[in-house]
ZADO-1210 file (C-alpha; in nm, 4 decimals, padded with zeros to 6 digits):
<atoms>
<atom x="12.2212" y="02.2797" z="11.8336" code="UNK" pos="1"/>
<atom x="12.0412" y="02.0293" z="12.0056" code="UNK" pos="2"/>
<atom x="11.7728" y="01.9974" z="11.7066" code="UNK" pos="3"/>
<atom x="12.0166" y="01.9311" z="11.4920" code="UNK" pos="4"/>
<atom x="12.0996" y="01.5927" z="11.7143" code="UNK" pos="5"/>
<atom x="11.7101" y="01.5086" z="11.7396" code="UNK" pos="6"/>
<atom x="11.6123" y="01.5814" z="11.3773" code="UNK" pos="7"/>
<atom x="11.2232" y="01.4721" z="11.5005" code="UNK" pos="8"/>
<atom x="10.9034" y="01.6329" z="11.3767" code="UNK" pos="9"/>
<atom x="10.8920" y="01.7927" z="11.7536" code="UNK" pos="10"/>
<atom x="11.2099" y="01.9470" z="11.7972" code="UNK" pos="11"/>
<atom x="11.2835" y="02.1010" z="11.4189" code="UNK" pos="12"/>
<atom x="10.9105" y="02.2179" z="11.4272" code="UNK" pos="13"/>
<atom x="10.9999" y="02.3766" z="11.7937" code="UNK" pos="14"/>
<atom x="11.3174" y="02.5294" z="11.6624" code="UNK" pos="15"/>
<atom x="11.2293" y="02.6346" z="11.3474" code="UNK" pos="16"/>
<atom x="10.9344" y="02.8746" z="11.5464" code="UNK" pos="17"/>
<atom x="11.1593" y="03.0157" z="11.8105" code="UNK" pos="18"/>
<atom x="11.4119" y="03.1098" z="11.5192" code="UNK" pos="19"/>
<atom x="11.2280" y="03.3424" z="11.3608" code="UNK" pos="20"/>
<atom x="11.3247" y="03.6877" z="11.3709" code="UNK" pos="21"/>
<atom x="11.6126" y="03.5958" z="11.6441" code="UNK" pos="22"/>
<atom x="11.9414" y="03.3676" z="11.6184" code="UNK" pos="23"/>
<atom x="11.9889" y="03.0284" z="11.7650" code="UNK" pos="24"/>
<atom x="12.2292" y="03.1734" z="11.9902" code="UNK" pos="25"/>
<atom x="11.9083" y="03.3761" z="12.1776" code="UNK" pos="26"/>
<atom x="11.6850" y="03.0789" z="12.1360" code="UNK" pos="27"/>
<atom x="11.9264" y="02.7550" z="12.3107" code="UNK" pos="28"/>
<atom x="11.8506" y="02.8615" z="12.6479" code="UNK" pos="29"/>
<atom x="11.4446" y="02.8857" z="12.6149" code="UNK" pos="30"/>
<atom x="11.3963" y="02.5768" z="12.3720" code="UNK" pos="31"/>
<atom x="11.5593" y="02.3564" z="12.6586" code="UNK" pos="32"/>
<atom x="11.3255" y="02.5494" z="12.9116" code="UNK" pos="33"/>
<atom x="11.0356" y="02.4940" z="12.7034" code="UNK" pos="34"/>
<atom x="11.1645" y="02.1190" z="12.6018" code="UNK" pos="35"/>
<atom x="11.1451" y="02.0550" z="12.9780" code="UNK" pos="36"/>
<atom x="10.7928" y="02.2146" z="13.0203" code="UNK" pos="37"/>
<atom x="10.6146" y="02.0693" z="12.6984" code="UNK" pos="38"/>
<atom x="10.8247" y="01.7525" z="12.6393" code="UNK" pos="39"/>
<atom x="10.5999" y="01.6104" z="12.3418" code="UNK" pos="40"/>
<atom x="10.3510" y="01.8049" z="12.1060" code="UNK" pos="41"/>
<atom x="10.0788" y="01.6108" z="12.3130" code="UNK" pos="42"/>
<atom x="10.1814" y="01.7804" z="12.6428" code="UNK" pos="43"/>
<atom x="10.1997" y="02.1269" z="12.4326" code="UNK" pos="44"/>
<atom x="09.8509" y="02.0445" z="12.2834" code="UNK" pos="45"/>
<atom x="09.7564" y="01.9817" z="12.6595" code="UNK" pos="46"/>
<atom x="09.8269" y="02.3451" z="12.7905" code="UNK" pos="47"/>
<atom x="09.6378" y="02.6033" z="12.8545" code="UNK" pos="48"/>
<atom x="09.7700" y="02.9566" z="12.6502" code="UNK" pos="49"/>
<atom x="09.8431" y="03.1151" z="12.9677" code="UNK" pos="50"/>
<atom x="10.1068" y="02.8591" z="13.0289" code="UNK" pos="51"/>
<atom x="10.2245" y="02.8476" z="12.6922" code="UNK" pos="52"/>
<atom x="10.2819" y="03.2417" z="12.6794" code="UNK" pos="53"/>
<atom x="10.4468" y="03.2198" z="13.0060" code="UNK" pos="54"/>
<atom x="10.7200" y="02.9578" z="12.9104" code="UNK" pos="55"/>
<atom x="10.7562" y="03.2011" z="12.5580" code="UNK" pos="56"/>
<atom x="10.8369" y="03.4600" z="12.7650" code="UNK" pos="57"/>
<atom x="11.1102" y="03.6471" z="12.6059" code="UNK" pos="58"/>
<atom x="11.1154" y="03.5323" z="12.2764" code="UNK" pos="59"/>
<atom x="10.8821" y="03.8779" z="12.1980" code="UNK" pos="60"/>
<atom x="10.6244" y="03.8476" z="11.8531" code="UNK" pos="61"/>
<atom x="10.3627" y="03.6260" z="12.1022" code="UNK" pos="62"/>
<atom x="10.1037" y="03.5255" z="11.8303" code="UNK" pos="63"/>
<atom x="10.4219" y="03.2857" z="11.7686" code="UNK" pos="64"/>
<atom x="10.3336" y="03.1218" z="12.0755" code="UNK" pos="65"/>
<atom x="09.9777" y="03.1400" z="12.0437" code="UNK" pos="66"/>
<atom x="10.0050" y="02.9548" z="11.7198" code="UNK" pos="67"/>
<atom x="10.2040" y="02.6809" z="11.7937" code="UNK" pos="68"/>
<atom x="09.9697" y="02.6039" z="12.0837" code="UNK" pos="69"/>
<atom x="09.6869" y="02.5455" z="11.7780" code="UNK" pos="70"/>
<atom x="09.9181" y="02.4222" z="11.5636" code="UNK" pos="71"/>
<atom x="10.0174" y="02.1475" z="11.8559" code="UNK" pos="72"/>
<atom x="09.6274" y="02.0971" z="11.8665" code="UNK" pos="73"/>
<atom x="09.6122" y="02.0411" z="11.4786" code="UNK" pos="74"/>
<atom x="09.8930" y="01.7867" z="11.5063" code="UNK" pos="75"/>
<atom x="09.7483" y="01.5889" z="11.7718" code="UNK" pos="76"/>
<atom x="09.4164" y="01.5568" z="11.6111" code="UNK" pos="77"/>
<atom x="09.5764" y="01.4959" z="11.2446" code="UNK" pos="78"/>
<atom x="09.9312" y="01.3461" z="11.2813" code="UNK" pos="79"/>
<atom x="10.2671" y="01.5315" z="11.1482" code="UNK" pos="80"/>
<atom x="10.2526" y="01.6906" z="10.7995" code="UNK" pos="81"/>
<atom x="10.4865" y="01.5148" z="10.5637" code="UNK" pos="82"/>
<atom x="10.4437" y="01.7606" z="10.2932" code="UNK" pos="83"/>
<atom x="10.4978" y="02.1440" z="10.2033" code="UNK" pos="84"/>
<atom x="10.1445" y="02.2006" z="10.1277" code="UNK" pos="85"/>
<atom x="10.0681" y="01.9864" z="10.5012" code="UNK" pos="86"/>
<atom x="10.3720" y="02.2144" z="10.6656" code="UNK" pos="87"/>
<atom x="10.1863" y="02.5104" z="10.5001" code="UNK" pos="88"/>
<atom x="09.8064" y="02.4731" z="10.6713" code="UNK" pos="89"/>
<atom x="09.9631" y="02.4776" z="11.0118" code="UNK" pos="90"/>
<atom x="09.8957" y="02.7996" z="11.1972" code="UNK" pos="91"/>
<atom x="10.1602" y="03.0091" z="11.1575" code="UNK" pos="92"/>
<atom x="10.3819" y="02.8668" z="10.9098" code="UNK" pos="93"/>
<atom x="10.4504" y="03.0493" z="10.6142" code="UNK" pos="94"/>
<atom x="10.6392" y="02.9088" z="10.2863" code="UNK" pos="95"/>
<atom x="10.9939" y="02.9505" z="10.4475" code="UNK" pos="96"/>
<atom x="10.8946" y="02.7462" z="10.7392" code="UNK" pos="97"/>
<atom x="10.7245" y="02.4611" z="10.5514" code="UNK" pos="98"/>
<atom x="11.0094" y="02.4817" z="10.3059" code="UNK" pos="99"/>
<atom x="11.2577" y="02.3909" z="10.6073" code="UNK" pos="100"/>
<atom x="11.0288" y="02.1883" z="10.7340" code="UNK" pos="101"/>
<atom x="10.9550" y="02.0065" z="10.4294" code="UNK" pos="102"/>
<atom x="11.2802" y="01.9198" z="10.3227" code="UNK" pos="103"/>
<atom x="11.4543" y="01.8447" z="10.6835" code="UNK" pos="104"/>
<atom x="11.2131" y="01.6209" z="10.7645" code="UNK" pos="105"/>
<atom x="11.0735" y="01.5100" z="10.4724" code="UNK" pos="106"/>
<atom x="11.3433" y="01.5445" z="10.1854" code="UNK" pos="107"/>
<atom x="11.1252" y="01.7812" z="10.0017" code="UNK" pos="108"/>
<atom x="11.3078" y="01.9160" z="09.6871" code="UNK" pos="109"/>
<atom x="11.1864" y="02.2881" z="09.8270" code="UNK" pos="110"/>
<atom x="11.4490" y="02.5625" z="09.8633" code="UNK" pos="111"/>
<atom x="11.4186" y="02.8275" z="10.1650" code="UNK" pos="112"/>
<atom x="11.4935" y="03.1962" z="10.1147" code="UNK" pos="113"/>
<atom x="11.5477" y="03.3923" z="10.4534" code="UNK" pos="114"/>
<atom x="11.7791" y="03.6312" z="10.5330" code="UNK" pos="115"/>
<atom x="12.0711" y="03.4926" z="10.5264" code="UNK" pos="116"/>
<atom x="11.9926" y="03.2921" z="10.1954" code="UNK" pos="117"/>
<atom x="11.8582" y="03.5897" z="10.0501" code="UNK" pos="118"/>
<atom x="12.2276" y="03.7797" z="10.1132" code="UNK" pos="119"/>
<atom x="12.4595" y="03.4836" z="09.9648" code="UNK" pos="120"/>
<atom x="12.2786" y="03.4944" z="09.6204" code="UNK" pos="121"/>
<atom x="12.2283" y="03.8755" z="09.5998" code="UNK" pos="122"/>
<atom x="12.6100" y="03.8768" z="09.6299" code="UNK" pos="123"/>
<atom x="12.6642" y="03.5725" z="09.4426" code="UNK" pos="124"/>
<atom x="12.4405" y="03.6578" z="09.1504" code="UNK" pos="125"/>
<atom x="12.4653" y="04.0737" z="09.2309" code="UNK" pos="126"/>
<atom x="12.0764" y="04.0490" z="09.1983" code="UNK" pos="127"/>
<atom x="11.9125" y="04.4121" z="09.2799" code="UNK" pos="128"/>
<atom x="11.5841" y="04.2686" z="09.3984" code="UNK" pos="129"/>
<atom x="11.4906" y="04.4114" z="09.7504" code="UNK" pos="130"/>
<atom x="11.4158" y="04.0830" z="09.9382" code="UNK" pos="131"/>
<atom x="11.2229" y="04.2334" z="10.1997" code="UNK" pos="132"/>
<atom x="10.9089" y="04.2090" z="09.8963" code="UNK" pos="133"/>
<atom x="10.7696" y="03.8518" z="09.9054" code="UNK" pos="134"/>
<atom x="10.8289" y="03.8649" z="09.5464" code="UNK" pos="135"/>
<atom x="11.1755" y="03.8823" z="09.5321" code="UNK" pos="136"/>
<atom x="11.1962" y="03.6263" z="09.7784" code="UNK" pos="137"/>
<atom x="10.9767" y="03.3265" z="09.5333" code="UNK" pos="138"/>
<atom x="11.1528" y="03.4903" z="09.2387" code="UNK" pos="139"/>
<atom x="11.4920" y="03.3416" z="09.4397" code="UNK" pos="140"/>
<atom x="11.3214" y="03.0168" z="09.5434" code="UNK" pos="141"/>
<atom x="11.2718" y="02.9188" z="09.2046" code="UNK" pos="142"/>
<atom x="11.5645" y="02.9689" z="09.1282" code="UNK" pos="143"/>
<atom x="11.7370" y="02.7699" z="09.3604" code="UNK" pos="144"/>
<atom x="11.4833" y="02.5083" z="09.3196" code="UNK" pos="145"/>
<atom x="11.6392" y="02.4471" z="09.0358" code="UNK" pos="146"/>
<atom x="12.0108" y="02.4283" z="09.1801" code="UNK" pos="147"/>
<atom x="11.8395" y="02.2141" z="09.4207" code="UNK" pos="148"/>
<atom x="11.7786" y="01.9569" z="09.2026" code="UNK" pos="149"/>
<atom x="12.1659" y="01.8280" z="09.1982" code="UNK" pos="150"/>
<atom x="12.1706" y="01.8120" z="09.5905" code="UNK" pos="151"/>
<atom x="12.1677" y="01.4745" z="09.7318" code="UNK" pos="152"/>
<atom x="11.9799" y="01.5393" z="10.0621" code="UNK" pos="153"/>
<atom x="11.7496" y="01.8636" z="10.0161" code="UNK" pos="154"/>
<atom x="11.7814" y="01.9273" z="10.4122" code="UNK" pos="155"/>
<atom x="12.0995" y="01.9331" z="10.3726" code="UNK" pos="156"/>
<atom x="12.1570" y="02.1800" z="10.1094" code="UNK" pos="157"/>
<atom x="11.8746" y="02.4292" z="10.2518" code="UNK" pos="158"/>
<atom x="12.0388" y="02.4162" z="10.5809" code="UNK" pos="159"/>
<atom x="12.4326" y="02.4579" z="10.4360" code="UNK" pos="160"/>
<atom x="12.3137" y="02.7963" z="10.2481" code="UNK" pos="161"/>
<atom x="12.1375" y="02.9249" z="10.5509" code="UNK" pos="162"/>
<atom x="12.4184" y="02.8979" z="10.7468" code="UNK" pos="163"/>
<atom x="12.6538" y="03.0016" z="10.5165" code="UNK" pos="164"/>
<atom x="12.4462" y="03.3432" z="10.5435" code="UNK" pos="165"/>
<atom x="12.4944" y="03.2959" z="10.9104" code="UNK" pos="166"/>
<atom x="12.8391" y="03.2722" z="10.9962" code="UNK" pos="167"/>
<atom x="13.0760" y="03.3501" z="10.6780" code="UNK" pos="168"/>
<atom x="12.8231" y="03.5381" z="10.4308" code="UNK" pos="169"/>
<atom x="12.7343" y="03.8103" z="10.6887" code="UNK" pos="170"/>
<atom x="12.5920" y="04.1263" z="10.6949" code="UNK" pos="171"/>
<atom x="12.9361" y="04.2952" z="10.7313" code="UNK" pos="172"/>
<atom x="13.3242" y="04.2308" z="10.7050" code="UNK" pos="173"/>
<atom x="13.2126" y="03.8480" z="10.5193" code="UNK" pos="174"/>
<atom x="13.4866" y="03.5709" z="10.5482" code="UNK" pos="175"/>
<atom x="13.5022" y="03.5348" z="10.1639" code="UNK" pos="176"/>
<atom x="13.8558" y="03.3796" z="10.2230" code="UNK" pos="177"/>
<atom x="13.6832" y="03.1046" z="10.3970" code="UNK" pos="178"/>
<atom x="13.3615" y="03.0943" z="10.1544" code="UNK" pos="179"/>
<atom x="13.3351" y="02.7608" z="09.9391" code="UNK" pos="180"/>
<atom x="13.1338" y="02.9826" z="09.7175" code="UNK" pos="181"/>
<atom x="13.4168" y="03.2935" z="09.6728" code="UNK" pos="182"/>
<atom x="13.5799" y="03.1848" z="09.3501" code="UNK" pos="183"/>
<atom x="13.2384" y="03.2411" z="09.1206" code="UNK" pos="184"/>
<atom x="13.1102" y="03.5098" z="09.3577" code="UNK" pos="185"/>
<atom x="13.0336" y="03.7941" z="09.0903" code="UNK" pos="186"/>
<atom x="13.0273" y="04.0412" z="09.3963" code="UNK" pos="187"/>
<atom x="13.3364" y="03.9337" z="09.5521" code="UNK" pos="188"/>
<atom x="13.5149" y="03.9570" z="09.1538" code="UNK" pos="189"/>
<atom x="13.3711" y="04.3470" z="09.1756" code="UNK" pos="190"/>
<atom x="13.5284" y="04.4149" z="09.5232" code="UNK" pos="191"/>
<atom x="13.1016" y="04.5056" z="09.5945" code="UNK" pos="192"/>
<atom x="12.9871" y="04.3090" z="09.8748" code="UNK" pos="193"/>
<atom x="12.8730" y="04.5950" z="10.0600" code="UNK" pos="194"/>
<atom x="12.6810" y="04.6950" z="09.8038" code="UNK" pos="195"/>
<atom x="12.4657" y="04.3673" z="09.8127" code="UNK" pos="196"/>
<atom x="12.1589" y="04.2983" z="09.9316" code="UNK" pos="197"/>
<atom x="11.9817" y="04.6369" z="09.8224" code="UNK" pos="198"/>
<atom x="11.8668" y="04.8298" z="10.1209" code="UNK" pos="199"/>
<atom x="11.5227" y="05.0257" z="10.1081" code="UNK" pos="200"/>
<atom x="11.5471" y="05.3400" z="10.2785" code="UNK" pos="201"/>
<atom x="11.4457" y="05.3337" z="10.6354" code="UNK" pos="202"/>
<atom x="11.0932" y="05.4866" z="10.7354" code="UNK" pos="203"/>
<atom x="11.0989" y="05.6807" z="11.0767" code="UNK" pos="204"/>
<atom x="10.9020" y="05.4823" z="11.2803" code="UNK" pos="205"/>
<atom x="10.5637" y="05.6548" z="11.4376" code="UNK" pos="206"/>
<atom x="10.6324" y="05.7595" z="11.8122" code="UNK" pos="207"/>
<atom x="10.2949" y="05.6352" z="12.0495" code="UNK" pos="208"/>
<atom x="10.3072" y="05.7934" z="12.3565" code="UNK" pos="209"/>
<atom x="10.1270" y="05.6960" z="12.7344" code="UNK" pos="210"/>
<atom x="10.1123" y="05.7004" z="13.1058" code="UNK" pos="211"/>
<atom x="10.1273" y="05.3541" z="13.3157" code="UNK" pos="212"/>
<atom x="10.1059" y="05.3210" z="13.6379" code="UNK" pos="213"/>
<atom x="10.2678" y="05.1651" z="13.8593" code="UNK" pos="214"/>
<atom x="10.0967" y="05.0387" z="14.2007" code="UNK" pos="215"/>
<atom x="10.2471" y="04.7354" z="14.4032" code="UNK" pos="216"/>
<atom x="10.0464" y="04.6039" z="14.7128" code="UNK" pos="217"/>
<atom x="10.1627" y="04.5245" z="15.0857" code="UNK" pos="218"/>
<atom x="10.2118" y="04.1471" z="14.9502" code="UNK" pos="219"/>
<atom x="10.4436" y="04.2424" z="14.6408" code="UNK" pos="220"/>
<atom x="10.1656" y="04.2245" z="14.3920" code="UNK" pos="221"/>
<atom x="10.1882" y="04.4182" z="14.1094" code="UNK" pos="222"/>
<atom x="09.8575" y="04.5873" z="13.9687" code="UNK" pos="223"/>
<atom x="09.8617" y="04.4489" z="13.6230" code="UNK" pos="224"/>
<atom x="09.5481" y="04.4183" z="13.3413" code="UNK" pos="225"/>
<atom x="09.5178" y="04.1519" z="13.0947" code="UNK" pos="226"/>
<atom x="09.5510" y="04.2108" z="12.7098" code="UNK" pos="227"/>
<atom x="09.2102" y="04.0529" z="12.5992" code="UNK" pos="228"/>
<atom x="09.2186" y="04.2359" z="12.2363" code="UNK" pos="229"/>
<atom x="09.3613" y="04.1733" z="11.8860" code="UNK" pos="230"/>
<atom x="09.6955" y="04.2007" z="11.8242" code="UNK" pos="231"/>
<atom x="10.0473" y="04.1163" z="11.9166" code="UNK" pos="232"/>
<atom x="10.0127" y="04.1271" z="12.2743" code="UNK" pos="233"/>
<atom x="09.6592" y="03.9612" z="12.2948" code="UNK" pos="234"/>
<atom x="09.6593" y="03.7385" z="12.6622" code="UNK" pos="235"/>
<atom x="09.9606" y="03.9055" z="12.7717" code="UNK" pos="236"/>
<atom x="09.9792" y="04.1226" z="13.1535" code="UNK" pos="237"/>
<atom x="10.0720" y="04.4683" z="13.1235" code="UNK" pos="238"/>
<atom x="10.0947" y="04.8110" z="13.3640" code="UNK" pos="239"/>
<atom x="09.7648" y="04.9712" z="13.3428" code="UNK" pos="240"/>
<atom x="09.7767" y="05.2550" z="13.0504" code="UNK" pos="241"/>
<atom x="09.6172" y="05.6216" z="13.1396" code="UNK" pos="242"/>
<atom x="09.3793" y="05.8047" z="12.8571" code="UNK" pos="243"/>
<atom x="09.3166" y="06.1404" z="12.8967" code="UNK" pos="244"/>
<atom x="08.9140" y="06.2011" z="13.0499" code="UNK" pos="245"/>
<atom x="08.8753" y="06.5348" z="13.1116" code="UNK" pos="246"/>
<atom x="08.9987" y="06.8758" z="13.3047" code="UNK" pos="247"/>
<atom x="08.8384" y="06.9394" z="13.6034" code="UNK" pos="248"/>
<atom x="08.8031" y="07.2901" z="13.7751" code="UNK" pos="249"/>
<atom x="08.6431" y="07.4054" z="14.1006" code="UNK" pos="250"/>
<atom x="08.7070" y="07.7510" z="14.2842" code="UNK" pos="251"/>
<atom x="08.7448" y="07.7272" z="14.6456" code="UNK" pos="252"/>
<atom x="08.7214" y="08.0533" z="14.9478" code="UNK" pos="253"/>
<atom x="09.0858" y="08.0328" z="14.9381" code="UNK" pos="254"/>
<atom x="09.1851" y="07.8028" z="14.6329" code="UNK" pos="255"/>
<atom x="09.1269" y="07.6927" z="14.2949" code="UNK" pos="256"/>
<atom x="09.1793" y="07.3267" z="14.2412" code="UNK" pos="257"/>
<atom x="09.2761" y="07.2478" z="13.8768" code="UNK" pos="258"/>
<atom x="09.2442" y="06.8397" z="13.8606" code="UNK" pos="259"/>
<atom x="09.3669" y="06.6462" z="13.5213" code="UNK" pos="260"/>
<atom x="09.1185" y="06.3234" z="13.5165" code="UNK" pos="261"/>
<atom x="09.2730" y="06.0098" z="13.3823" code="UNK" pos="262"/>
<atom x="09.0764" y="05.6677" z="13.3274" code="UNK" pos="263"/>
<atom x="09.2194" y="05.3486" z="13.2922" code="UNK" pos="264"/>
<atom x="09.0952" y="05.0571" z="13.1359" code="UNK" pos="265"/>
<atom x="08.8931" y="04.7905" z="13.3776" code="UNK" pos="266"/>
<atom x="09.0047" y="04.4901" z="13.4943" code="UNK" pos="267"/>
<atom x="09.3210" y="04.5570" z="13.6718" code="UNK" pos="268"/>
<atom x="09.4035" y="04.3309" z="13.9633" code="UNK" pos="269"/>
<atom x="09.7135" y="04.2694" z="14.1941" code="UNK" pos="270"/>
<atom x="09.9225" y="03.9646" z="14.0108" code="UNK" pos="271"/>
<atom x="10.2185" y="03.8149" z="14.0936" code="UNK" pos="272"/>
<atom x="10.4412" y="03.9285" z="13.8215" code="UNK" pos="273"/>
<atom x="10.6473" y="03.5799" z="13.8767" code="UNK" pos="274"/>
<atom x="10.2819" y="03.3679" z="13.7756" code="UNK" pos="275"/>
<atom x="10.1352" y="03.5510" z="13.4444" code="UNK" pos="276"/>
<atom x="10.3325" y="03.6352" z="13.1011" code="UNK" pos="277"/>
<atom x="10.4365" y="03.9873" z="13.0631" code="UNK" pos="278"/>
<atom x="10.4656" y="04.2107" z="12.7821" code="UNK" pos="279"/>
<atom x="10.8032" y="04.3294" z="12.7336" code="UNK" pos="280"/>
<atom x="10.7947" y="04.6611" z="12.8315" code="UNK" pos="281"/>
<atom x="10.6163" y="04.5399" z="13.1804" code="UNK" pos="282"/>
<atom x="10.8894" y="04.3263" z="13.2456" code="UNK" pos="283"/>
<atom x="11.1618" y="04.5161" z="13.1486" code="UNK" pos="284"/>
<atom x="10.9996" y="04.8219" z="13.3683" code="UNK" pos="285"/>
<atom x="10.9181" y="04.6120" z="13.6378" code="UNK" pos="286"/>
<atom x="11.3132" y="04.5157" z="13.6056" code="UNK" pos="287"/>
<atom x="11.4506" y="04.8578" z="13.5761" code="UNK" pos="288"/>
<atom x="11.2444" y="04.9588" z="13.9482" code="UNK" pos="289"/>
<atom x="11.3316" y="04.6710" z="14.0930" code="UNK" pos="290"/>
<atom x="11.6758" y="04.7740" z="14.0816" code="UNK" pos="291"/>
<atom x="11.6246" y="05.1378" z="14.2164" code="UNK" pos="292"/>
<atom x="11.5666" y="05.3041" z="13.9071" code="UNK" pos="293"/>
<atom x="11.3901" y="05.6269" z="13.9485" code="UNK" pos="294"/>
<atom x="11.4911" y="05.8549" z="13.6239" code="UNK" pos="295"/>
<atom x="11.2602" y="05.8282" z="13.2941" code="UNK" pos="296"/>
<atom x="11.5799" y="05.9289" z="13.1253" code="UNK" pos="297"/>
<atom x="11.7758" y="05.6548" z="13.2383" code="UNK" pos="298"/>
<atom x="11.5599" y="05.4001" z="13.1441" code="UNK" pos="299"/>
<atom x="11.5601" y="05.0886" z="12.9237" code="UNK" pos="300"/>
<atom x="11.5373" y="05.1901" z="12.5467" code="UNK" pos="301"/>
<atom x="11.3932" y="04.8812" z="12.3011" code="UNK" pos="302"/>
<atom x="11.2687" y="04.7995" z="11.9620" code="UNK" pos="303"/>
<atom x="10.9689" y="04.5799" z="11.9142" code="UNK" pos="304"/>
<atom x="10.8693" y="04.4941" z="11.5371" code="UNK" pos="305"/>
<atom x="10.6386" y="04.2800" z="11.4059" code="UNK" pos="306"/>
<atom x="10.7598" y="04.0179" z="11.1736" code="UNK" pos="307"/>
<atom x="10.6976" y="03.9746" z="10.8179" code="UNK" pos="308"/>
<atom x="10.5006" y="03.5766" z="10.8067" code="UNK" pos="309"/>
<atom x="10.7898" y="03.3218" z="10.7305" code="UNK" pos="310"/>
</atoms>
């Protein structure tokens, strides 16, 4: 991981964003694209959103992006944090963040709970707590705050149990032969690793349906409107959504025209696609007709959710 050689303010900082809610194995490609864009946090504090949205294209859960750009600003005005509570005020960073922050950087006695954490010691410990609740989670972290204490280099030790969750303590079929931990691993002694973490039943998610439109100009342009409102996809391009106006009827001599009136919202304009950050869905549609496809059945099928605050 090429944060791990630099261990600088810039690059764990970097990482440690573009990590969340996706593995390092999605992120190596677009931190050395973003590296080469925004070299220092000066030349990130420097850029205007648009750009920094663009060169986060990808990555999904934009308000990431949007924060680091004020958080870059912060950091330029008041130099690097060199304590959880400093970690903490930067937009953006929640306690898991400044945690890893904190004690990379810093050696900060200040344990991180994620997901993978969060699996090792419900196995280890068979703890019942459902870590998705925040609670769980600092009930854990002061816990192995304590462990914590007999760890020579606190970086170290957050980042060993992390990846221990990662690549031998994993969501299914774990490596417990190669686990430095199996021998005192109550869950392992019970044959019940499956059974640990506790999984909360799944919630059907809401369906929201829409029309967009497609419309592409003699130049290649795409017609495209600008995300100017709240949310997760605030500054971002997207295909121009239809909402339902009103039915229209008029009786001809020798028809009756039956129209269906559709408005969409103002402000589209022809953009090249290649220049502006899309949403996903844009780009992935975009992608799908640019290779011919024509059937809504055939289509590309994703999963956007929002992240719980790290």
């Amino acid at each position: 991981m090429p944060w791990r050689r630099e261990v600088t303010p810039y690059a764990c900082w970097l990482s440690e964003i573009m990590m969340q809610q996706t593995t390092y194995q999605g992120v190596l490609g677009h931190y050395a694209r973003f590296r080469a864009m925004f070299p220092t946090v000066e030349a990130l504090a420097a850029a205007s959103e648009g750009a920094v949205l663009k060169a986060w294209e990808g990555l999904g859960y934009y308000a990431r992006a949007r924060n680091l750009l004020k958080a870059a600003t912060q950091i330029v005005a008041e130099g690097w944090p060199t304590t959880f509570e400093g970690w903490r005020s930067l937009p953006g960073i929640g306690p898991y963040t400044a945690a890893a922050l904190a004690s990379v950087l810093n050696g900060v006695r200040r344990s991180v709970v994620d997901g993978n954490v969060a699996r090792v010691f419900a196995r280890y410990w068979l703890l019942p707590d459902d870590f998705h609740a925040q609670g769980a989670r600092e009930k854990l972290a002061d816990r192995l705050d304590r462990e914590m204490a007999r760890a020579a280099v606190p970086g170290d030790f957050n980042q060993a149990m992390m990846e221990l969750g990662a690549l031998v303590c994993t969501p299914t079929s774990p490596n417990c032969a190669a686990c430095p931990l199996a021998r005192s691993c109550a869950a392992r002694k019970a044959g019940r690793q499956s059974d640990f973490p506790a999984k909360p039943p799944k919630k059907a998610l809401p369906v929201r349906t829409g029309t967009a439109v497609l419309v592409t100009d003699e130049r290649g342009r795409v017609l495209l409107v600008q995300n100017k409102e709240g949310g997760l996809l605030k500054g971002l391009w997207e295909l121009p959504t239809l909402t339902h106006a009103m039915d229209y009827e008029q009786t001809f001599s020798h028809f009756r025209l039956a129209l269906s009136v559709e408005q969409a919202r103002a402000g589209a304009r022809f953009v090249d696609p290649a220049t502006v950050a899309l949403t996903t869905a844009t780009r992935k549609i975009l992608g799908f007709c640019k290779k011919g496809g024509k059937s809504r059945s055939t289509g590309p099928v994703t999963k956007d959710i929002p992240p719980p605050k790290k």
